[in-house]
TORRODO-356246 format. One record per atom (N, C-alpha, C): residue in one letter; z, y negated, x; atom name; residue number from 1. Coordinates in nm, 2 decimals. Atoms other than C-alpha are relative to their C-alpha. Layout:
<atoms>
residuo->A, w->Z, v->Y, u->X, atomo->CA, num->NUM
...
</atoms>
This chain:
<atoms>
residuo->X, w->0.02, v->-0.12, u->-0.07, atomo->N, num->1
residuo->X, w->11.35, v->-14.12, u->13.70, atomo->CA, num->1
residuo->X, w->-0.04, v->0.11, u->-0.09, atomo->C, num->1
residuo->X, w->0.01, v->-0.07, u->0.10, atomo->N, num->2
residuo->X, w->11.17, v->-13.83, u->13.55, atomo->CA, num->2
residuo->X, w->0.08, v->0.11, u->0.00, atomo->C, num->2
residuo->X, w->-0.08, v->-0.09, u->0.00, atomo->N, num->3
residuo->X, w->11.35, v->-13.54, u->13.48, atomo->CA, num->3
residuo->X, w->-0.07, v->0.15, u->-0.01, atomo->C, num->3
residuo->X, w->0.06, v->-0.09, u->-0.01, atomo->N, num->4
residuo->X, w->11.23, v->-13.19, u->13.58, atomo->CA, num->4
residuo->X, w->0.07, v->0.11, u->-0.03, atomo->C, num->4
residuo->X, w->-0.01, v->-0.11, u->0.01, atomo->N, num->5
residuo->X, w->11.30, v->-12.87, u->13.43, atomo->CA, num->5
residuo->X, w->0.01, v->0.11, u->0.07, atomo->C, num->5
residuo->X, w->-0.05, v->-0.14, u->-0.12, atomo->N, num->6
residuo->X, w->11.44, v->-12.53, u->13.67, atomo->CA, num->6
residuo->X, w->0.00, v->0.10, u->-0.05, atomo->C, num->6
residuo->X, w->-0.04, v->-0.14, u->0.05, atomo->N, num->7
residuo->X, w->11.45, v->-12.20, u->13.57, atomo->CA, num->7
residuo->X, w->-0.03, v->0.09, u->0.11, atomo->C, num->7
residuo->X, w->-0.05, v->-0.06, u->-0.11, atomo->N, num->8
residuo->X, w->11.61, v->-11.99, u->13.80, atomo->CA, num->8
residuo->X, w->-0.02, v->0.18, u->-0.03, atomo->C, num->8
residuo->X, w->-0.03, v->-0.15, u->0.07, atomo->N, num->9
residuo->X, w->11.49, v->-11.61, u->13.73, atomo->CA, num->9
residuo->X, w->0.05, v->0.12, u->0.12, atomo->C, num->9
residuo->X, w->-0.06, v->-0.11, u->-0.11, atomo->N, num->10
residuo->X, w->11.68, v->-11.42, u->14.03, atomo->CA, num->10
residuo->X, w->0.05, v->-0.05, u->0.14, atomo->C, num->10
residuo->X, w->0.00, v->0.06, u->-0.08, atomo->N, num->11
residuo->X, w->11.78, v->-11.43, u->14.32, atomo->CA, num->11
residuo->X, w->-0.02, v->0.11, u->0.13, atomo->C, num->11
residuo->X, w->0.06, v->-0.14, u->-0.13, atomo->N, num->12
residuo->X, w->11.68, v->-11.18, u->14.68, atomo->CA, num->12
residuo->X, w->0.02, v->-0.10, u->0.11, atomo->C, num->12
residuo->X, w->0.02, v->0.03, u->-0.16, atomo->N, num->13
residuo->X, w->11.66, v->-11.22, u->15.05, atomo->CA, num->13
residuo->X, w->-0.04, v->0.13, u->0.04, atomo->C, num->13
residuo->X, w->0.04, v->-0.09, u->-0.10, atomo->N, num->14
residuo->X, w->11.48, v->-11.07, u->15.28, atomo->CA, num->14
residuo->X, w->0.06, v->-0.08, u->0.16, atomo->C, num->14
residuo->X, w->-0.10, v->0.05, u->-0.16, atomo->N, num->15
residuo->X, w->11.66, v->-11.16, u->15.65, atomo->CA, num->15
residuo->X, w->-0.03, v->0.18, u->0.09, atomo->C, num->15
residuo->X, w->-0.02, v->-0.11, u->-0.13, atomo->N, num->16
residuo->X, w->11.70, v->-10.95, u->16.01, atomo->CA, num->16
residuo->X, w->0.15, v->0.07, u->-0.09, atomo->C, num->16
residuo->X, w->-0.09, v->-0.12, u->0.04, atomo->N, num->17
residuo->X, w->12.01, v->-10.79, u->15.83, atomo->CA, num->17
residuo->X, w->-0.01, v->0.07, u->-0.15, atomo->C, num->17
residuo->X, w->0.02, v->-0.08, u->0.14, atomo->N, num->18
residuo->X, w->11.89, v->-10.66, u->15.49, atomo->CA, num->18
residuo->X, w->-0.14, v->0.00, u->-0.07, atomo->C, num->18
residuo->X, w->0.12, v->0.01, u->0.09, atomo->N, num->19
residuo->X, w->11.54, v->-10.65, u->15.26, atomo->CA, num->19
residuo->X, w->0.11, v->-0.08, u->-0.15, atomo->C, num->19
residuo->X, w->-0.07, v->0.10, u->0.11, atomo->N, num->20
residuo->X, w->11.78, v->-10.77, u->14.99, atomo->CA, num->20
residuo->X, w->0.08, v->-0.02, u->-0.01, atomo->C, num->20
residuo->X, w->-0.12, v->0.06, u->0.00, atomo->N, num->21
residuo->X, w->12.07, v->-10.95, u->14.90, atomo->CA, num->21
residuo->X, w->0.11, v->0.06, u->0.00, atomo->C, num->21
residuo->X, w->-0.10, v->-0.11, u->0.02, atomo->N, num->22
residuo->X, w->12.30, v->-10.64, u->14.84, atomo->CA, num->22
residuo->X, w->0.02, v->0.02, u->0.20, atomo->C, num->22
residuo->X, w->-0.03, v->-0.01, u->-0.20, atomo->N, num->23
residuo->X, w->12.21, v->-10.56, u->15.22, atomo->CA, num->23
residuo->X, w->0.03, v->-0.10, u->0.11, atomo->C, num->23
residuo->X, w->-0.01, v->0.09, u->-0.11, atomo->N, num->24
residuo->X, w->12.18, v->-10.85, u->15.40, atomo->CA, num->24
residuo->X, w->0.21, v->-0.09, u->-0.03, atomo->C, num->24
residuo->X, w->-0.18, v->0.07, u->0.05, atomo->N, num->25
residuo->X, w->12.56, v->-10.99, u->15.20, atomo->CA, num->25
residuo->X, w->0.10, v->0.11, u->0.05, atomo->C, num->25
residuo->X, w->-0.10, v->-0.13, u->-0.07, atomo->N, num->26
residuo->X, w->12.73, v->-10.60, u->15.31, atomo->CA, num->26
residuo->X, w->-0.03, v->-0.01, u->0.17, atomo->C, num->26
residuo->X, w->0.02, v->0.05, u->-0.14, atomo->N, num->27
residuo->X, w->12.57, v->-10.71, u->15.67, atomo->CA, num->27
residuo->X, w->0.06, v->-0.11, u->0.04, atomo->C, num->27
residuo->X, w->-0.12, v->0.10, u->-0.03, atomo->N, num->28
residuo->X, w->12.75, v->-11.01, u->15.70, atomo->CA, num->28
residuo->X, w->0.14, v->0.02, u->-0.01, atomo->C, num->28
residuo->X, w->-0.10, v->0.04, u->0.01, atomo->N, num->29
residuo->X, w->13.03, v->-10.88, u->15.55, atomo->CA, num->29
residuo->X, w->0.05, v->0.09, u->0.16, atomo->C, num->29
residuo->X, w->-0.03, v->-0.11, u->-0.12, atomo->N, num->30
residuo->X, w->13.07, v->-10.60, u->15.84, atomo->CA, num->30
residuo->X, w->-0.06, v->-0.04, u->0.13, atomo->C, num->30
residuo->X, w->0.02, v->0.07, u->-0.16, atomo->N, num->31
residuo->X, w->12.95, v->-10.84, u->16.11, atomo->CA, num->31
residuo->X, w->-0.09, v->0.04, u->0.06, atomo->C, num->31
residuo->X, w->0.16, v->-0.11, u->-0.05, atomo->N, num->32
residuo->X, w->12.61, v->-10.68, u->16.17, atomo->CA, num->32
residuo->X, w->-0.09, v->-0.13, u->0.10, atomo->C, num->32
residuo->X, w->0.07, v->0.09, u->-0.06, atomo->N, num->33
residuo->X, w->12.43, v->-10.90, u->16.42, atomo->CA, num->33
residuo->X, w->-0.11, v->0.02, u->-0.03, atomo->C, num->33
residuo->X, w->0.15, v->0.01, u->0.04, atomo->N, num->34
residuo->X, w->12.08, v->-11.06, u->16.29, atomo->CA, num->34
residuo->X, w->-0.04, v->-0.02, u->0.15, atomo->C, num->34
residuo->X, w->0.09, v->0.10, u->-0.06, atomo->N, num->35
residuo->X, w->11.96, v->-11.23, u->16.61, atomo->CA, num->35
residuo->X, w->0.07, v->0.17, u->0.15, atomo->C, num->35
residuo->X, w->-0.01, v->-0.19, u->-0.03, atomo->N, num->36
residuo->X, w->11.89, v->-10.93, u->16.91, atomo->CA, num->36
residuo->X, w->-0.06, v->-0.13, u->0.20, atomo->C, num->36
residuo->X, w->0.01, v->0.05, u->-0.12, atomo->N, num->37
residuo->X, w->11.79, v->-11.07, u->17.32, atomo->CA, num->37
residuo->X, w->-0.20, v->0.02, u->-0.04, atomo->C, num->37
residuo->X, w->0.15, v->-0.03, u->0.00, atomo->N, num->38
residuo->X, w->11.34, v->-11.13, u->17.27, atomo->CA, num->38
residuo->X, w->-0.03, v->0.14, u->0.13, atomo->C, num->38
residuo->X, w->0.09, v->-0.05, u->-0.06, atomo->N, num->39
residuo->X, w->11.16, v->-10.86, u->17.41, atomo->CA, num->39
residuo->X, w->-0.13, v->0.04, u->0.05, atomo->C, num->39
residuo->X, w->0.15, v->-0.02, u->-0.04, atomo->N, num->40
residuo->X, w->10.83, v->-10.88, u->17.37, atomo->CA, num->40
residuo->X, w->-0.08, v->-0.11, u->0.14, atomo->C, num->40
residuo->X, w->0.04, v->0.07, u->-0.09, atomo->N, num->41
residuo->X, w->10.62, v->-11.04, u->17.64, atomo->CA, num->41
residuo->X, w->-0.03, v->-0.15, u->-0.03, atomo->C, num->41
residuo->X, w->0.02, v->0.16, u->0.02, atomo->N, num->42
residuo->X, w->10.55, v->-11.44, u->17.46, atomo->CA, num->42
residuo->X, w->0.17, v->-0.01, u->0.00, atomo->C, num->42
residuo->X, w->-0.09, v->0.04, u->0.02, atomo->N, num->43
residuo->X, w->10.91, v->-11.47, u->17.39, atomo->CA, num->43
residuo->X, w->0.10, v->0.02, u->0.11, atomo->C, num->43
residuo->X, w->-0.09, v->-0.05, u->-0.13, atomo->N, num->44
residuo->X, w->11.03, v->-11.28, u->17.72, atomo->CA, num->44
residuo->X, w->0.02, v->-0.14, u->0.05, atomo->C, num->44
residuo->X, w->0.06, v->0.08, u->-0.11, atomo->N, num->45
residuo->X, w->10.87, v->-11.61, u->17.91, atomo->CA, num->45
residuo->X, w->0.13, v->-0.16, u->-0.03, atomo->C, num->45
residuo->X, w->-0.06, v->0.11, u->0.03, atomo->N, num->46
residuo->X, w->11.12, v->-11.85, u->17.72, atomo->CA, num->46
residuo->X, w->0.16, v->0.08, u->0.04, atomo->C, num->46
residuo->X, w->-0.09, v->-0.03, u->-0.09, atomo->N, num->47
residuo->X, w->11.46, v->-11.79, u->17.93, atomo->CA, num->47
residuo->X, w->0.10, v->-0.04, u->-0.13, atomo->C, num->47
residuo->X, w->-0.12, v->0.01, u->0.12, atomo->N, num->48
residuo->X, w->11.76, v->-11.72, u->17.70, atomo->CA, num->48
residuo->X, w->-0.02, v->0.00, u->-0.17, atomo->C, num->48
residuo->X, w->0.05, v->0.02, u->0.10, atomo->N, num->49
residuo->X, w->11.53, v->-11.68, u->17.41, atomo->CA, num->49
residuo->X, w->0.05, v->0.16, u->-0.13, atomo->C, num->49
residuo->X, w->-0.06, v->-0.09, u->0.15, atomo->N, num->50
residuo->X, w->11.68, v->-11.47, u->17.07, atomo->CA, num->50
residuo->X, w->-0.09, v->-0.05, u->-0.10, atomo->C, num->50
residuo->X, w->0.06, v->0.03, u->0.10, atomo->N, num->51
residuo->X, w->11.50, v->-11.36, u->16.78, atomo->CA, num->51
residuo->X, w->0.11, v->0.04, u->-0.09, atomo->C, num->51
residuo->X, w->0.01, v->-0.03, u->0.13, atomo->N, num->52
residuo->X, w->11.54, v->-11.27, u->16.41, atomo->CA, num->52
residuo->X, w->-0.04, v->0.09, u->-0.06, atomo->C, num->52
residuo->X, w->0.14, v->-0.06, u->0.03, atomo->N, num->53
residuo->X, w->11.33, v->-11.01, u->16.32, atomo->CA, num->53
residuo->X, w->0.06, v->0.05, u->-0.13, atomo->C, num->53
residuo->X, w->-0.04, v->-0.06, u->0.11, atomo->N, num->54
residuo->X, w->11.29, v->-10.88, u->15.98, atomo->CA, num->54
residuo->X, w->-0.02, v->0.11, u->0.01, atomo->C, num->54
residuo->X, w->0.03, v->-0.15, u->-0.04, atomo->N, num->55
residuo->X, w->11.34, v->-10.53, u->15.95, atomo->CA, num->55
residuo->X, w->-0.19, v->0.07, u->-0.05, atomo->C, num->55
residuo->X, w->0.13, v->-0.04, u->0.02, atomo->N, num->56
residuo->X, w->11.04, v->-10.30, u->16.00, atomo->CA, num->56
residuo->X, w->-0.05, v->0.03, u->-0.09, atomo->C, num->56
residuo->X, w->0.08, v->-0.01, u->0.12, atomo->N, num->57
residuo->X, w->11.01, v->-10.17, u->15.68, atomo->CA, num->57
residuo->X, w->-0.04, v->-0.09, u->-0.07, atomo->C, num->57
residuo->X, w->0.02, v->0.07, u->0.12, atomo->N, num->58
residuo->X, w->10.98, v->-10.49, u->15.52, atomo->CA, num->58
residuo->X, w->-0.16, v->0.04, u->-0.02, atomo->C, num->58
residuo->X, w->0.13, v->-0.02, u->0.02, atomo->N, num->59
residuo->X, w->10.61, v->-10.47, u->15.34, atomo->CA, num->59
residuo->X, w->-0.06, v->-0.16, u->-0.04, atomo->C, num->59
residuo->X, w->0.06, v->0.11, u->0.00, atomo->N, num->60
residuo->X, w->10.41, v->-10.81, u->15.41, atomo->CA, num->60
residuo->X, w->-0.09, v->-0.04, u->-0.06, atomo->C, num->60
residuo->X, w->0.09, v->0.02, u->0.09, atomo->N, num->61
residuo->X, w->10.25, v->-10.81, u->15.13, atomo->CA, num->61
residuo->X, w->0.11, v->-0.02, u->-0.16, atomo->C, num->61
residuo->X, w->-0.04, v->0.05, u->0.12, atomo->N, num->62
residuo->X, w->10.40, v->-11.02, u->14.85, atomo->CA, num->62
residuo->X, w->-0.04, v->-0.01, u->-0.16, atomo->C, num->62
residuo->X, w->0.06, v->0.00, u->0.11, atomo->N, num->63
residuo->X, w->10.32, v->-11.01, u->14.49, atomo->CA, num->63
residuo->X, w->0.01, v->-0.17, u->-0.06, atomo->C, num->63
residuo->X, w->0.01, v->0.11, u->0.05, atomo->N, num->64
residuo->X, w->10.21, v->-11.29, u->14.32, atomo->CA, num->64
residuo->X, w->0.14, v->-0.03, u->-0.10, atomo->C, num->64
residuo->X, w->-0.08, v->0.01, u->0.09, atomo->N, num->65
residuo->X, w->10.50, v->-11.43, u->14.08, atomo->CA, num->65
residuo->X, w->-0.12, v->-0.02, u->-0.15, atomo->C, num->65
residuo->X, w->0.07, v->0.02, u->0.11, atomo->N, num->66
residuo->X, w->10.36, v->-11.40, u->13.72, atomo->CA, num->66
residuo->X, w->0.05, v->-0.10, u->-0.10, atomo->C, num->66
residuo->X, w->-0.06, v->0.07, u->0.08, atomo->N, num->67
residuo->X, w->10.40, v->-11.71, u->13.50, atomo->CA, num->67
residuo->X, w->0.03, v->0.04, u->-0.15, atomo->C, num->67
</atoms>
């Protein structure tokens, strides 16, 4: 078996309760509910249907990682 090399440089979350790990870990700890009843009209149509959503400010635009 070959053996492959890891290097772990961080660690983050982005989630429905925080942009990062400091927030989304003090959202859990205070019981903050991620998941909310759908509202929008595709997801209305599915009966009993809960999202996720990541908060609005997140910014959908990722940076490349630099090797």
């Amino acid at each position: 078996m070959k053996t492959v090399n890891v290097s772990i440089s961080g660690l983050g979350a982005v989630s429905p309760l925080g942009l990062t790990l400091d927030e989304t870990f003090q959202g859990l700890l205070a019981g903050k509910p991620a998941i909310q009843p759908a509202d929008d009209r595709i997801c209305a149509l599915i009966p009993g249907a809960l999202v996720a959503r990541v908060a609005p400010e997140f910014d959908k635009t990722i940076p490349r990682a630099e090797a």
